[in-house]
Backbone bond lengths (Angstrom), bond angles and torsions (degrees), N, CA, C in turn:
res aa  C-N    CA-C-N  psi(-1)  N-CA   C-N-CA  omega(-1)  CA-C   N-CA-C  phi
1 X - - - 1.459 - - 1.522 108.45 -
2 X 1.316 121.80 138.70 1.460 120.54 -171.14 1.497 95.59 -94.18
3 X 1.943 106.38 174.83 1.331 87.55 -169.03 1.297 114.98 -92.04
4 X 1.799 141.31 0.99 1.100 143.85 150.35 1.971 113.33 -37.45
5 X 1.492 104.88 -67.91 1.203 90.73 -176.13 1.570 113.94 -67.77
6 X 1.391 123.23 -19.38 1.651 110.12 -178.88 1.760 104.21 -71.99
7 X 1.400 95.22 -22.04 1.999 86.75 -176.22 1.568 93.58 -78.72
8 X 1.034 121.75 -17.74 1.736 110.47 178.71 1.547 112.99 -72.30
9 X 1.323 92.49 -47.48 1.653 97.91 -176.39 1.503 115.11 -56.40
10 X 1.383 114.09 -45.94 1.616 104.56 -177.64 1.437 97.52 -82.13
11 X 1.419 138.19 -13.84 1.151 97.68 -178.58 1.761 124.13 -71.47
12 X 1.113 96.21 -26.90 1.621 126.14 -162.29 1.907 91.79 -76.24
13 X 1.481 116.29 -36.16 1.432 118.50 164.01 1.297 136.28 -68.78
14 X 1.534 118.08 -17.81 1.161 145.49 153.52 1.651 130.89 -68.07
15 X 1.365 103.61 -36.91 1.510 103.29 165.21 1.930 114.44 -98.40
16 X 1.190 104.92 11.53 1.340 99.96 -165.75 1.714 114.67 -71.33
17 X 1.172 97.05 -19.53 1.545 96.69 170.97 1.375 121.72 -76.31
18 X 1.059 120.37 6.78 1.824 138.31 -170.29 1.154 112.36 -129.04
19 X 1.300 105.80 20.62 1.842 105.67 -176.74 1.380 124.28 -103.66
20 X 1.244 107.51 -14.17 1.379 118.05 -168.19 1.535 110.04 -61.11
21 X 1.471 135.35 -19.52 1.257 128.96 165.58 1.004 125.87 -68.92
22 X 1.727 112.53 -14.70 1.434 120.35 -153.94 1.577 95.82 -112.66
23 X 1.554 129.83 9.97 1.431 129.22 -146.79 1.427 86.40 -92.06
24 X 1.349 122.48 149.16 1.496 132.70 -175.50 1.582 104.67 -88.29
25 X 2.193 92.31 139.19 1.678 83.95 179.56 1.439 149.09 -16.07
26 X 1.008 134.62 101.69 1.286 104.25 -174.03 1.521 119.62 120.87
27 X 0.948 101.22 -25.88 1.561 110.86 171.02 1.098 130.02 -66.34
28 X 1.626 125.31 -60.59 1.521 123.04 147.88 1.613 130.73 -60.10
29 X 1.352 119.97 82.73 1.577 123.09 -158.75 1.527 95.36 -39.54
30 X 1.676 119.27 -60.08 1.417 121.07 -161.33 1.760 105.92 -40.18
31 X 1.140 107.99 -37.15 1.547 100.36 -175.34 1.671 121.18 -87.61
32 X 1.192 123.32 13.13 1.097 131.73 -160.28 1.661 116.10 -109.29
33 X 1.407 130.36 164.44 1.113 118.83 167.77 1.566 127.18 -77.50
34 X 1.129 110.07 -0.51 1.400 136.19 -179.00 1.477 98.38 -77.20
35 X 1.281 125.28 -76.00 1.480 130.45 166.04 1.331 103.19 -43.37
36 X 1.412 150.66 -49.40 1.545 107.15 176.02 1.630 133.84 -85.38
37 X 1.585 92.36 0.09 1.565 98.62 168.09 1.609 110.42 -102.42
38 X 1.028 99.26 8.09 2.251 87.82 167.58 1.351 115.06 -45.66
39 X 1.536 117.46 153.05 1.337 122.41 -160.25 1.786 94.89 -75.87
40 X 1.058 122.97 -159.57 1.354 123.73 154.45 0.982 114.59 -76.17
41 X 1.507 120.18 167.36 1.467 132.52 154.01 1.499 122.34 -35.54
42 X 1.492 129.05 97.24 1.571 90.12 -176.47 1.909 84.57 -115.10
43 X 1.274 96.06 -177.19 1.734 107.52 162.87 1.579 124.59 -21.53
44 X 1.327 117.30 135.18 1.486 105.21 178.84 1.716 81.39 -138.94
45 X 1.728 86.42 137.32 1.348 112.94 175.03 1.604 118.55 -55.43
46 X 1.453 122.52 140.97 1.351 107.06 -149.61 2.313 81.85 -113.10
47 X 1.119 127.01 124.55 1.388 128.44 154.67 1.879 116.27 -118.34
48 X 1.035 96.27 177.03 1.646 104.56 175.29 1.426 99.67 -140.73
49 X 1.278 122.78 156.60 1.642 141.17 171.68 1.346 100.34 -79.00
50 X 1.550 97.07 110.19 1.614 99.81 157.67 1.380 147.43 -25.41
51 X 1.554 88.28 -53.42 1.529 106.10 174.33 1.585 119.83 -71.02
52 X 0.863 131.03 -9.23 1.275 146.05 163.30 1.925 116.49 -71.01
53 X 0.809 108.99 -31.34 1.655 109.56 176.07 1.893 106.91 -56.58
54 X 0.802 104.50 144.59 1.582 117.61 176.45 1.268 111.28 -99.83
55 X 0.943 133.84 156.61 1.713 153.32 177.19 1.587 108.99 55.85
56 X 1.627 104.91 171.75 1.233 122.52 -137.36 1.778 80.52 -98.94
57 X 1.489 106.87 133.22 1.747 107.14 163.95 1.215 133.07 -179.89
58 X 0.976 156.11 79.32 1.402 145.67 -135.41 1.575 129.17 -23.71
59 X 1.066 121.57 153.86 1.552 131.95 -152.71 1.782 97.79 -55.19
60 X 1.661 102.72 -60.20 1.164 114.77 166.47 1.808 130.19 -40.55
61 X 0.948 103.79 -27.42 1.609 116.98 -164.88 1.435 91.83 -81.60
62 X 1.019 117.96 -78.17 1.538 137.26 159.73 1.583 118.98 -5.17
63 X 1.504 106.36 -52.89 1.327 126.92 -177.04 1.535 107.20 -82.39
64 X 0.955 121.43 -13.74 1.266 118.59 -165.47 1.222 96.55 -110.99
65 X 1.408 145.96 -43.62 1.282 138.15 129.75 1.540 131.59 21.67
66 X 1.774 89.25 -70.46 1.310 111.11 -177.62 1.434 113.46 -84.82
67 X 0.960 113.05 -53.67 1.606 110.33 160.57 1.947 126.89 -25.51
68 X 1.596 101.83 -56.08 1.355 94.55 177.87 1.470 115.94 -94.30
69 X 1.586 120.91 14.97 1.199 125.30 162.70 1.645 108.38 -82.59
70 X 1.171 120.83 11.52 1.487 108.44 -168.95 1.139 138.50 81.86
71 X 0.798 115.72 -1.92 2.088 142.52 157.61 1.498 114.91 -59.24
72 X 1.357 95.92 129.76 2.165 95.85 -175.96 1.487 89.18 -105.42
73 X 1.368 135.15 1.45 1.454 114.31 176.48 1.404 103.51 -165.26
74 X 1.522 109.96 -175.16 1.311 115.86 172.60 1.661 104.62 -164.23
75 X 1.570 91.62 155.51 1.670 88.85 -165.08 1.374 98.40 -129.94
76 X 1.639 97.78 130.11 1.398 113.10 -154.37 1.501 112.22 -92.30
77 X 1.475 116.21 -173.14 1.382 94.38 -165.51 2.208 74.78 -117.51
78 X 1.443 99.90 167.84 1.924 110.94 168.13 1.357 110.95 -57.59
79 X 1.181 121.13 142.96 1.487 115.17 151.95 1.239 116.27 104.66
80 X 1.314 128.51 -11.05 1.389 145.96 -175.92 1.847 108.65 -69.29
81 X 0.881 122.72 -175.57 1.768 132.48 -166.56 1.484 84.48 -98.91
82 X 1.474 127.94 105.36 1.252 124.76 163.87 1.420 123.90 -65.35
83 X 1.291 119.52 -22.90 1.880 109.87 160.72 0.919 108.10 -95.42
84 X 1.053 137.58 11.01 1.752 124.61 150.18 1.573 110.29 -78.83
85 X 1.433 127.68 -55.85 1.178 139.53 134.91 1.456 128.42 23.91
86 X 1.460 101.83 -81.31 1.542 137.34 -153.75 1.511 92.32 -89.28
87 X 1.924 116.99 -38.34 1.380 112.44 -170.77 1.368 108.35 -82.03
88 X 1.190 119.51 -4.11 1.464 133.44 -168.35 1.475 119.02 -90.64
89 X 1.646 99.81 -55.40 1.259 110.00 154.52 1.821 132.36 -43.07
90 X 1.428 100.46 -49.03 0.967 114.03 171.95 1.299 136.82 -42.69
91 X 1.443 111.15 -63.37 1.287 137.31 146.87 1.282 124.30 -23.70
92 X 1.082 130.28 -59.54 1.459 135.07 -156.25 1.518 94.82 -124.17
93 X 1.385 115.41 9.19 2.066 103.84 166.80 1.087 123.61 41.57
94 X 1.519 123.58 25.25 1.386 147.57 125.67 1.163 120.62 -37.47
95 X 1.583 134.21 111.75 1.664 160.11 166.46 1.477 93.80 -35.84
96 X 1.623 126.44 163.78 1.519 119.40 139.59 1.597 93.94 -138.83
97 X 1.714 106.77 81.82 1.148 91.22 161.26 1.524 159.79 -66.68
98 X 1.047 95.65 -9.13 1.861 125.75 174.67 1.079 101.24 -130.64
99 X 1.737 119.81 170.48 1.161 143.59 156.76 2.006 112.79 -139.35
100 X 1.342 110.01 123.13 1.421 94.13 -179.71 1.386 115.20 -90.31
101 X 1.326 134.34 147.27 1.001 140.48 -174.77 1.690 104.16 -74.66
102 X 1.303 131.90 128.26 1.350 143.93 -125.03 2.232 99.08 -125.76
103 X 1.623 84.37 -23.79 1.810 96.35 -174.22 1.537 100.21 -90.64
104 X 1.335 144.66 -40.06 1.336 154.06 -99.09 1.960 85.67 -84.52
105 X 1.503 97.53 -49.30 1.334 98.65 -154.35 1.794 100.05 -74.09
106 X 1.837 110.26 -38.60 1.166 92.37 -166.53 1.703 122.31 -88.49
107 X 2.056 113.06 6.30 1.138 95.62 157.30 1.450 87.94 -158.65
108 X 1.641 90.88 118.09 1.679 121.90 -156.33 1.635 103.35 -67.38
109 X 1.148 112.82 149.54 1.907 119.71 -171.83 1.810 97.63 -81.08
110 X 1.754 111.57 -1.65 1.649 126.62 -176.05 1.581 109.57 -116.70
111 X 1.698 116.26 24.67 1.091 118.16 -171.54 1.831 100.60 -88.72
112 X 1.584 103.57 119.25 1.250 109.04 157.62 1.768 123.92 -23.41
113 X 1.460 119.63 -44.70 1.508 135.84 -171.07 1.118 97.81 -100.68
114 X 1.773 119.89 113.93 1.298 143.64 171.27 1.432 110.73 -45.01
115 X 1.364 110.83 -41.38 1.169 127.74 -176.99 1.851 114.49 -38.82
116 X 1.747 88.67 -74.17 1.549 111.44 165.41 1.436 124.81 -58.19
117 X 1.651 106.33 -6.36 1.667 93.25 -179.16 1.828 83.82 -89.78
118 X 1.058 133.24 -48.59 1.354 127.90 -148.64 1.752 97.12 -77.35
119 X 0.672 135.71 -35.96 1.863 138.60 165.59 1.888 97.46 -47.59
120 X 1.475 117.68 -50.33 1.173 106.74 170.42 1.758 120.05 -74.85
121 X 0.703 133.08 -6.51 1.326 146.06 -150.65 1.475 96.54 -88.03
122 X 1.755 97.96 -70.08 1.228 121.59 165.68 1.715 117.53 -18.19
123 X 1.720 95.62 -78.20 1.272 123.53 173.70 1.815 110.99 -24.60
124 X 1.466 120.04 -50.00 0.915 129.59 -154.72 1.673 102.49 -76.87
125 X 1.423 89.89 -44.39 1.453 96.09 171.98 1.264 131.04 -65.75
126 X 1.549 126.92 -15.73 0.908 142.37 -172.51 1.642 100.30 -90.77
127 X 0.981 123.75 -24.91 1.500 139.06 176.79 1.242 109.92 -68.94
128 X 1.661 111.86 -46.99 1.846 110.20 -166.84 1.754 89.07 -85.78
129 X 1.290 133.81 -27.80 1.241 128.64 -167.70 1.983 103.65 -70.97
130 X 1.039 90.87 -55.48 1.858 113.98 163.02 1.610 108.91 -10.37
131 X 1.916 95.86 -85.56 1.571 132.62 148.59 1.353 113.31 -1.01
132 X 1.380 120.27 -83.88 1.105 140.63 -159.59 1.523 106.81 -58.56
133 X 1.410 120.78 -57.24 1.181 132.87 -174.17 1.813 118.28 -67.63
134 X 1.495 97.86 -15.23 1.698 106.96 175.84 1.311 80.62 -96.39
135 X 1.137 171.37 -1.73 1.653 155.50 -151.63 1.381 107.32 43.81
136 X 1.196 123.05 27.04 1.366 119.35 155.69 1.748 125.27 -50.85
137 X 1.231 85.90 174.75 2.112 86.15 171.96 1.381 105.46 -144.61
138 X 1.281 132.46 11.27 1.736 113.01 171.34 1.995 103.05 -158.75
139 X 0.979 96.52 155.15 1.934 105.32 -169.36 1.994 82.44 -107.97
140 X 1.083 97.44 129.84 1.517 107.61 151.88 1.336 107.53 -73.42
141 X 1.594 121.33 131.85 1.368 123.50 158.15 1.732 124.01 -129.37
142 X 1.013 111.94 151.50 1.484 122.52 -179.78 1.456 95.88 -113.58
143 X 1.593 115.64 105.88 1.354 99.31 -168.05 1.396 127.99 -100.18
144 X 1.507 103.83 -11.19 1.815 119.18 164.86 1.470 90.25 -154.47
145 X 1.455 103.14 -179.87 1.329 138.65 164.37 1.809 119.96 -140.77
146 X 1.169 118.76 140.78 1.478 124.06 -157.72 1.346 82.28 -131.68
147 X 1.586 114.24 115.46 1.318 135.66 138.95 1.676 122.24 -123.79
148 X 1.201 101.66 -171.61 1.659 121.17 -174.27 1.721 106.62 -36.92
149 X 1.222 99.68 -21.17 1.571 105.74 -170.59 1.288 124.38 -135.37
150 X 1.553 123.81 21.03 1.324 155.65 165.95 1.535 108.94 -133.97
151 X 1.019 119.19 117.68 1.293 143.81 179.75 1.649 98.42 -77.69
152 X 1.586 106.47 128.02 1.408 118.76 154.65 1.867 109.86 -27.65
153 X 1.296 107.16 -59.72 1.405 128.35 -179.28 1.333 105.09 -36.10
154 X 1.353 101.91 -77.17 1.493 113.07 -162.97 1.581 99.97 -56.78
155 X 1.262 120.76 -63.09 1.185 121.55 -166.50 1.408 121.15 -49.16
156 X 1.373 132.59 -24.02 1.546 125.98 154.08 1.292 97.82 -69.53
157 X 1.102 144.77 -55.71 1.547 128.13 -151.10 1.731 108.96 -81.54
158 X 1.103 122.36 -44.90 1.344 100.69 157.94 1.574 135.49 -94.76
159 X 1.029 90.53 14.75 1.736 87.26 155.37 1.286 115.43 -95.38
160 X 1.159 116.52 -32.46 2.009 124.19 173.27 1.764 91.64 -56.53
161 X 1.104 120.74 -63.06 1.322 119.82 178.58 1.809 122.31 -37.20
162 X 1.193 94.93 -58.12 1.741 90.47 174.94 1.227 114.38 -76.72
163 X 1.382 133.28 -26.94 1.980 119.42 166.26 0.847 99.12 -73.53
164 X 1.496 147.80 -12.58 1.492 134.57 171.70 1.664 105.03 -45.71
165 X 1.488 98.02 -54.81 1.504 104.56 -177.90 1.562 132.56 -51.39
166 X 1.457 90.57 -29.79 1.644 98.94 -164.61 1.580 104.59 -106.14
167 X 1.606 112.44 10.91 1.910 124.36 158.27 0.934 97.66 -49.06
168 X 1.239 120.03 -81.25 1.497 108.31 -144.28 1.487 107.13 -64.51
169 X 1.392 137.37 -12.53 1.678 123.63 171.55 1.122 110.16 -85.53
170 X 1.002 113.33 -15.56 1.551 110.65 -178.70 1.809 108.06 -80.23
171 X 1.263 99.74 -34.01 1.495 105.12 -179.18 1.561 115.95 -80.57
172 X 1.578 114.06 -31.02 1.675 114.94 151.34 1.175 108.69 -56.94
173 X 1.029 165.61 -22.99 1.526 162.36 -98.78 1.294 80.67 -150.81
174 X 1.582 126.49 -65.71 1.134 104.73 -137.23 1.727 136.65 86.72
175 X 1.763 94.41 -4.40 1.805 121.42 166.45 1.503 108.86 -90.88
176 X 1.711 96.05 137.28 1.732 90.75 163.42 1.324 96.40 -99.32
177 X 1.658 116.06 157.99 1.323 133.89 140.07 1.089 106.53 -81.02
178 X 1.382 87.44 112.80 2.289 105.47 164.58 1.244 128.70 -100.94
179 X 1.150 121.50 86.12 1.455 130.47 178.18 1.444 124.37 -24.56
180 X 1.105 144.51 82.12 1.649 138.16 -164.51 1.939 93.03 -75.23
181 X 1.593 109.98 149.50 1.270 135.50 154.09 1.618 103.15 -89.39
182 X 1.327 114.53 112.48 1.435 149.92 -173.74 1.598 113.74 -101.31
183 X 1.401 102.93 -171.67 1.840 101.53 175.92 1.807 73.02 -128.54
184 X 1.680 128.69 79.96 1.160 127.41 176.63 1.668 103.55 -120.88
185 X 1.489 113.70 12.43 1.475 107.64 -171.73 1.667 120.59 56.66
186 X 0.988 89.94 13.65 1.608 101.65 177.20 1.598 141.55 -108.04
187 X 0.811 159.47 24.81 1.784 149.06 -165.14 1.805 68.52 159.74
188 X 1.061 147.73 125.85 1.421 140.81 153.74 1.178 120.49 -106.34
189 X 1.250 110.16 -31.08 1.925 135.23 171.49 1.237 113.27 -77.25
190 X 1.354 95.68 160.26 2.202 104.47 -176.26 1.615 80.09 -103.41
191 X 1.205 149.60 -27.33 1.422 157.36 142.99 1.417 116.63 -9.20
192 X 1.742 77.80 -81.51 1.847 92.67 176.06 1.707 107.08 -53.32
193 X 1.219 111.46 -70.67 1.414 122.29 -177.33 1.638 107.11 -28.09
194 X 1.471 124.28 -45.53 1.463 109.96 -173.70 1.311 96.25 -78.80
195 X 1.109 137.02 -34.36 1.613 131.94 -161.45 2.046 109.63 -73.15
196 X 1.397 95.54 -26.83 1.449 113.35 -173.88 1.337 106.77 -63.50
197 X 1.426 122.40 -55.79 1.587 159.80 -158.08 1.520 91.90 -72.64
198 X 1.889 105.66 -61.09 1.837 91.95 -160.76 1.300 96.02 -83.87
199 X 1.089 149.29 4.02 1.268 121.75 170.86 1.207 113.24 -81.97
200 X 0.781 134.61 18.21 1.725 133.46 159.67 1.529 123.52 -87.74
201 X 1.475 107.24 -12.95 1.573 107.38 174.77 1.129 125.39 65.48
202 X 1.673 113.45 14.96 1.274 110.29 -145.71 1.756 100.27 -128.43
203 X 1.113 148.71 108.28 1.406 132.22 174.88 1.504 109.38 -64.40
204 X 1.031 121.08 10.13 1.682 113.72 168.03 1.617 103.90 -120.42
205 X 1.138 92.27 40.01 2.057 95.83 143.43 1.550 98.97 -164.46
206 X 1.746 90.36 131.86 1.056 107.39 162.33 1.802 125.41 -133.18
207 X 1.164 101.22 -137.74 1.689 103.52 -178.60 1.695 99.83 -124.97
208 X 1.827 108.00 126.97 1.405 114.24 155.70 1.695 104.19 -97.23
209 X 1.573 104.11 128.63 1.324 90.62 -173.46 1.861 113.95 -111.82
210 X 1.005 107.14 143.89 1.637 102.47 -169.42 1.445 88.81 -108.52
211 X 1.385 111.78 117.45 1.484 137.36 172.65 2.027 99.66 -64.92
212 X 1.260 120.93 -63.49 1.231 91.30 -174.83 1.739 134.99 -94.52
213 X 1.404 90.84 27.60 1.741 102.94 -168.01 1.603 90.32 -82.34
214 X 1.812 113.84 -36.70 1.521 127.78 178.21 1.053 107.87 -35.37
215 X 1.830 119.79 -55.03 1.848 115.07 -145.96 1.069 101.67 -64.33
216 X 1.623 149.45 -58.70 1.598 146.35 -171.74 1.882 101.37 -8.25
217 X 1.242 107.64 -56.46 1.609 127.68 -148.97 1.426 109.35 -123.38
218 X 1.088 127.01 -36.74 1.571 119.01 -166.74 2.095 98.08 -144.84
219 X 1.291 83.29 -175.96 1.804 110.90 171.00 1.478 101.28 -109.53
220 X 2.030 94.91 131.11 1.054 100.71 174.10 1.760 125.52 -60.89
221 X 1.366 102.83 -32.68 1.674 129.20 -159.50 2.032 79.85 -57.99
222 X 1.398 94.84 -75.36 1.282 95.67 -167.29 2.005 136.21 -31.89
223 X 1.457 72.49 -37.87 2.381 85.03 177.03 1.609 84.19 -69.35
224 X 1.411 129.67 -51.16 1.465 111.72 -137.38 1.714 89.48 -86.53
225 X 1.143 149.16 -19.24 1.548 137.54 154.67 1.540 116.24 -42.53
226 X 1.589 101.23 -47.86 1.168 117.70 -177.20 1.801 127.55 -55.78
227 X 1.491 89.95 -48.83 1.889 114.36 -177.78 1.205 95.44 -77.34
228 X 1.586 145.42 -62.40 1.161 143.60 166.03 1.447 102.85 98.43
229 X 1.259 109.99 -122.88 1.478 121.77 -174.59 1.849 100.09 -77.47
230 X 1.203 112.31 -39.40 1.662 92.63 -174.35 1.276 117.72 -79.87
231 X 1.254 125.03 14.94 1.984 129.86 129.52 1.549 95.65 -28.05
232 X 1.606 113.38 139.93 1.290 139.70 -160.78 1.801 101.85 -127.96
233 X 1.219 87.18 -67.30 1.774 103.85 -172.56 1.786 90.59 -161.51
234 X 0.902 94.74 160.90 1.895 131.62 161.34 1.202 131.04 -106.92
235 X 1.898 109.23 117.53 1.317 93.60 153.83 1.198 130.60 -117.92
236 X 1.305 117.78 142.95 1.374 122.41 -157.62 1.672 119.12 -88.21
237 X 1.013 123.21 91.85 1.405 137.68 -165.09 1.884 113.72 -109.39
238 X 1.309 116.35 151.46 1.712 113.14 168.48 1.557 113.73 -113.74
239 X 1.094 127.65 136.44 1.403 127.83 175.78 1.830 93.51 -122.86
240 X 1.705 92.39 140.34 1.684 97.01 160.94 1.474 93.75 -117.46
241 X 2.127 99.68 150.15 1.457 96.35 165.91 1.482 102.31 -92.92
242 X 1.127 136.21 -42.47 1.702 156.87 168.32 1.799 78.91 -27.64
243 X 1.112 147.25 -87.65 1.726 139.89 -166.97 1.582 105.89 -50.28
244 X 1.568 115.40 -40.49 1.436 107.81 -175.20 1.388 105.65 -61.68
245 X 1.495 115.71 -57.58 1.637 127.61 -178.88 1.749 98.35 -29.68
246 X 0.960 99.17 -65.12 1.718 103.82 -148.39 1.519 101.92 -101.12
247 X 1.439 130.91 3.04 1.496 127.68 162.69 1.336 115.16 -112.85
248 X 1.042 102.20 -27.08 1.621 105.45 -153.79 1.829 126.49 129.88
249 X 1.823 103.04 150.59 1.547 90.46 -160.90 2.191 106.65 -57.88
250 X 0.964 131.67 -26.76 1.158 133.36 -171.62 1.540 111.19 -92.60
251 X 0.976 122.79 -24.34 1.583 136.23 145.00 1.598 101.13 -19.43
252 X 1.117 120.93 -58.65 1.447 125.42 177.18 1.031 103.74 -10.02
253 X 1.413 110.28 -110.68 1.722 144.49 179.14 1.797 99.38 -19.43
254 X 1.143 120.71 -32.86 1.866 105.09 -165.78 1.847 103.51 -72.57
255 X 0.907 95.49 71.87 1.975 89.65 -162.31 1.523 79.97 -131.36
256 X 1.687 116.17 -172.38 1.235 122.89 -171.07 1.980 87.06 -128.66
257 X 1.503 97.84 178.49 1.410 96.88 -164.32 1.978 85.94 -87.32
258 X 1.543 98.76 149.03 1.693 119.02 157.97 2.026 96.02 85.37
259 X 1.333 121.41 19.00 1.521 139.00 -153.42 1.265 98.29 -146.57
260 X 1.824 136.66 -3.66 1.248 115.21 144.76 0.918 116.41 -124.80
261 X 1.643 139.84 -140.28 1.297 158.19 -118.52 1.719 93.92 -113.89
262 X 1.002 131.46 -29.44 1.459 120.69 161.63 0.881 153.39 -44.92
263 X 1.673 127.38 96.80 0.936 121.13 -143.61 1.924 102.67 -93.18
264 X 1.117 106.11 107.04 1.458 115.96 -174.26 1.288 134.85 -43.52
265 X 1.411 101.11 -57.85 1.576 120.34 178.88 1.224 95.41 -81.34
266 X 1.428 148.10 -24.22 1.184 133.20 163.47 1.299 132.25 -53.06
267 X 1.218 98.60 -54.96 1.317 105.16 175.32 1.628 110.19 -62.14
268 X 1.294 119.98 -39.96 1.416 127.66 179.64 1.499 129.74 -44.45
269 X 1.385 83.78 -36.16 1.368 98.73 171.85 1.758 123.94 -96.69
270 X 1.294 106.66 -24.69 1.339 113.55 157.36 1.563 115.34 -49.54
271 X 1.447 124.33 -66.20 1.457 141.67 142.10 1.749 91.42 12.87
272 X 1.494 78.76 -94.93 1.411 106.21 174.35 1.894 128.79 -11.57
273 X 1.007 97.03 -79.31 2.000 114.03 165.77 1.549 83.30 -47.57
274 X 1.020 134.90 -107.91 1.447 140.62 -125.15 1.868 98.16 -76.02
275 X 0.620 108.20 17.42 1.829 116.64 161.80 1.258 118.89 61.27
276 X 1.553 113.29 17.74 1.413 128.76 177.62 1.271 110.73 -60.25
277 X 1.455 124.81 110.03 1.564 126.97 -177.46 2.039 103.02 -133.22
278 X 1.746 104.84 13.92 1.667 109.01 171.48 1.623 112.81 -64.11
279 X 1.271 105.22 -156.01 1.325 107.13 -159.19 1.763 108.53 -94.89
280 X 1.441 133.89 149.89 1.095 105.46 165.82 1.340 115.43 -129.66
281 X 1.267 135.46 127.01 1.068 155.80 176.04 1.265 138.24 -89.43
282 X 1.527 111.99 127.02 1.570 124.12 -157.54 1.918 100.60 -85.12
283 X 1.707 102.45 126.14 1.213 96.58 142.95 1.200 100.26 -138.81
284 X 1.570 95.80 112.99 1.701 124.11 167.07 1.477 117.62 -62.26
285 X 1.467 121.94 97.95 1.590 126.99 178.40 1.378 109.70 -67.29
286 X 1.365 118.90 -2.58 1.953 96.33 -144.05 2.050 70.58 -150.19
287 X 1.237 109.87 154.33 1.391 120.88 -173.47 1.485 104.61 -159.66
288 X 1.212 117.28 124.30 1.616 106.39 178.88 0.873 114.20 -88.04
289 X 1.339 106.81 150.70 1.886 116.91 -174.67 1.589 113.71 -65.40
290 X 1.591 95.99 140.43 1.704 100.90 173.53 1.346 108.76 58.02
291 X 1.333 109.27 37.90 1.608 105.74 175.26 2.046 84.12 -127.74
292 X 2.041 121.47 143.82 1.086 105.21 -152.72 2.234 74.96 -99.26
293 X 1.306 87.23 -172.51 1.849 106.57 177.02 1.516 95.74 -58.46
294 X 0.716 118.42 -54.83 1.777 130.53 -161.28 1.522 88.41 -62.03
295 X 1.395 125.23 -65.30 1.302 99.95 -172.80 1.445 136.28 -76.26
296 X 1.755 101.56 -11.86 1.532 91.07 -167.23 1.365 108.92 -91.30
297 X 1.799 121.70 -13.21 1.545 128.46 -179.24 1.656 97.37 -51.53
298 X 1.404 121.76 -50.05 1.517 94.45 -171.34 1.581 127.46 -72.26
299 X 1.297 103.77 -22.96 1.324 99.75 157.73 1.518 139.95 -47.22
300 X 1.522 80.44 -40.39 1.868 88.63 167.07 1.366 118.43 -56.17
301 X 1.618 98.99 -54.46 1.290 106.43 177.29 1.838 114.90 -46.28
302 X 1.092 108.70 -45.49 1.600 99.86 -165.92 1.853 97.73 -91.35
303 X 1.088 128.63 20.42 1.298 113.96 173.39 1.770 97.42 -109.22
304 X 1.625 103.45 -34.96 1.473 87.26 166.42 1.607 122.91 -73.83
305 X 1.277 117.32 -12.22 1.801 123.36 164.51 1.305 112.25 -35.15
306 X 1.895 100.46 -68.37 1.409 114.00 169.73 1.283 136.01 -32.40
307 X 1.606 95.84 -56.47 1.657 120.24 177.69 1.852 112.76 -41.77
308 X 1.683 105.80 -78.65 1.211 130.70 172.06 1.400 114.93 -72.09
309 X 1.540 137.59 1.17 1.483 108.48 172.37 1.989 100.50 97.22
């Protein structure tokens, strides 16, 4: 980063907490005329994250699982045997509306080594290509991580740099890249997050937003007024702070769904205003012991019943 754009960046990081008067029409759905004409509430498609299933079993087995638990989809992870995949899908008339990108975390789009950004780069692409071929419509992405040795700095500027690359396939495709909010020390704001997103110019990136990665630090209700229409998909997660307090910060997440800090109908209705009627998708942190796959998917299913109506 040269030092013009790094004096831009902090400056623009420095007033960001004072911006909210200055945010362009439209940005905060809740305040908008858009938010009081949202359609109703209708049905939201119920999936779970692939990667989240426990035990060893074929793609198919798995899928079929989910299928008679009450699930209209499932969201797969990159990189997998696409005719195993496709025959799986097939079979059991299971959606794949997403696919998460499977490299993101282990070689970051904010890696100091050029090397490792373009292996991820790759990765990403291999995700929207993935996407496309399940009839999906959005790539989960993790788009940096900021530690001791990645600069806040750097990490927006070259990660904006490598999805630069992978626009234009995504825009042949016809895939968005959806930016997920992570525990990556990164994008921390529903602020930052819109400012991150539109600078790409691009309607094929948007925001996947994980409702309970939020509670640690913020309200879910609040990002999703904020993100508005460039909400992608949801995943539907529980955080307790009462477990963080007294276990530990990751303690959170071991809770069951509608049993922590989420405020449900809030968010529901946030949903709600900004006319979000996509898919929402379970990633279950917390799994009770000695309970098998088969039995606990319907539970999911009926706690998200609860959740959504």
């Amino acid at each position: 980063m040269n030092g013009t754009t790094r004096r831009e960046f902090v400056k623009w990081a420095g007033a960001a907490a004072v911006t909210a008067a200055l945010l362009p029409e439209g940005l905060v759905a809740g305040d908008t005329d858009t938010a009081k004409t949202a359609s109703p509430q209708k049905p939201r498609k119920k999936a779970i994250m692939y990667g989240t299933l426990k035990g060893e079993m074929p793609v198919l087995e798995k899928l079929k699982l989910i299928k008679e638990a009450g699930f209209d989809g499932v969201e797969m992870m990159s990189g997998m045997d696409q005719t195993e995949v496709l025959k799986a899908r097939d079979a059991t008339g299971l959606e794949i509306p997403s696919v998460c990108d499977s490299v993101h975390w282990a070689k970051t789009l904010s890696d100091p080594n050029p090397t490792a950004r373009a292996v991820g780069l790759e990765g990403l692409k291999t995700a929207l290509r993935d996407c496309k071929a399940y009839g999906g419509s959005s790539v989960l992405l993790v788009p940096a991580v900021v530690d001791k040795h990645v600069s806040y700095a750097d990490a927006y500027t070259r990660s904006q740099a490598e999805i630069r690359k992978a626009v234009p396939l995504a825009e042949e495709l016809g895939v968005k890249i959806a930016i997920e909010n992570v525990w990556n020390q990164f994008l921390l704001s529903p602020l930052e997050a819109v400012r991150y997103v539109d600078e790409f110019n691009s309607p094929a990136v948007g925001w996947h937003f994980d409702i309970g990665n939020v509670i640690n630090t913020g309200w879910p209700e609040q990002w999703i007024r904020i993100l508005g229409p460039r909400i992608q998909k949801l995943h539907i997660k529980e955080y307790s702070r009462k477990k963080r307090d007294a276990e530990g910060l990751w303690k959170g997440f071991a809770v069951e769904y509608l049993e922590g800090d989420n405020d449900w109908p809030a968010i529901v209705k946030a949903l709600d205003e900004v006319g979000y009627q996509g898919w929402a998708i379970a990633e279950p942190a917390w799994w009770p012991e000695n309970v098998e796959l088969k039995a606990r998917l319907p539970q999911i299913v009926a706690k998200m019943q609860q959740i959504f109506g």
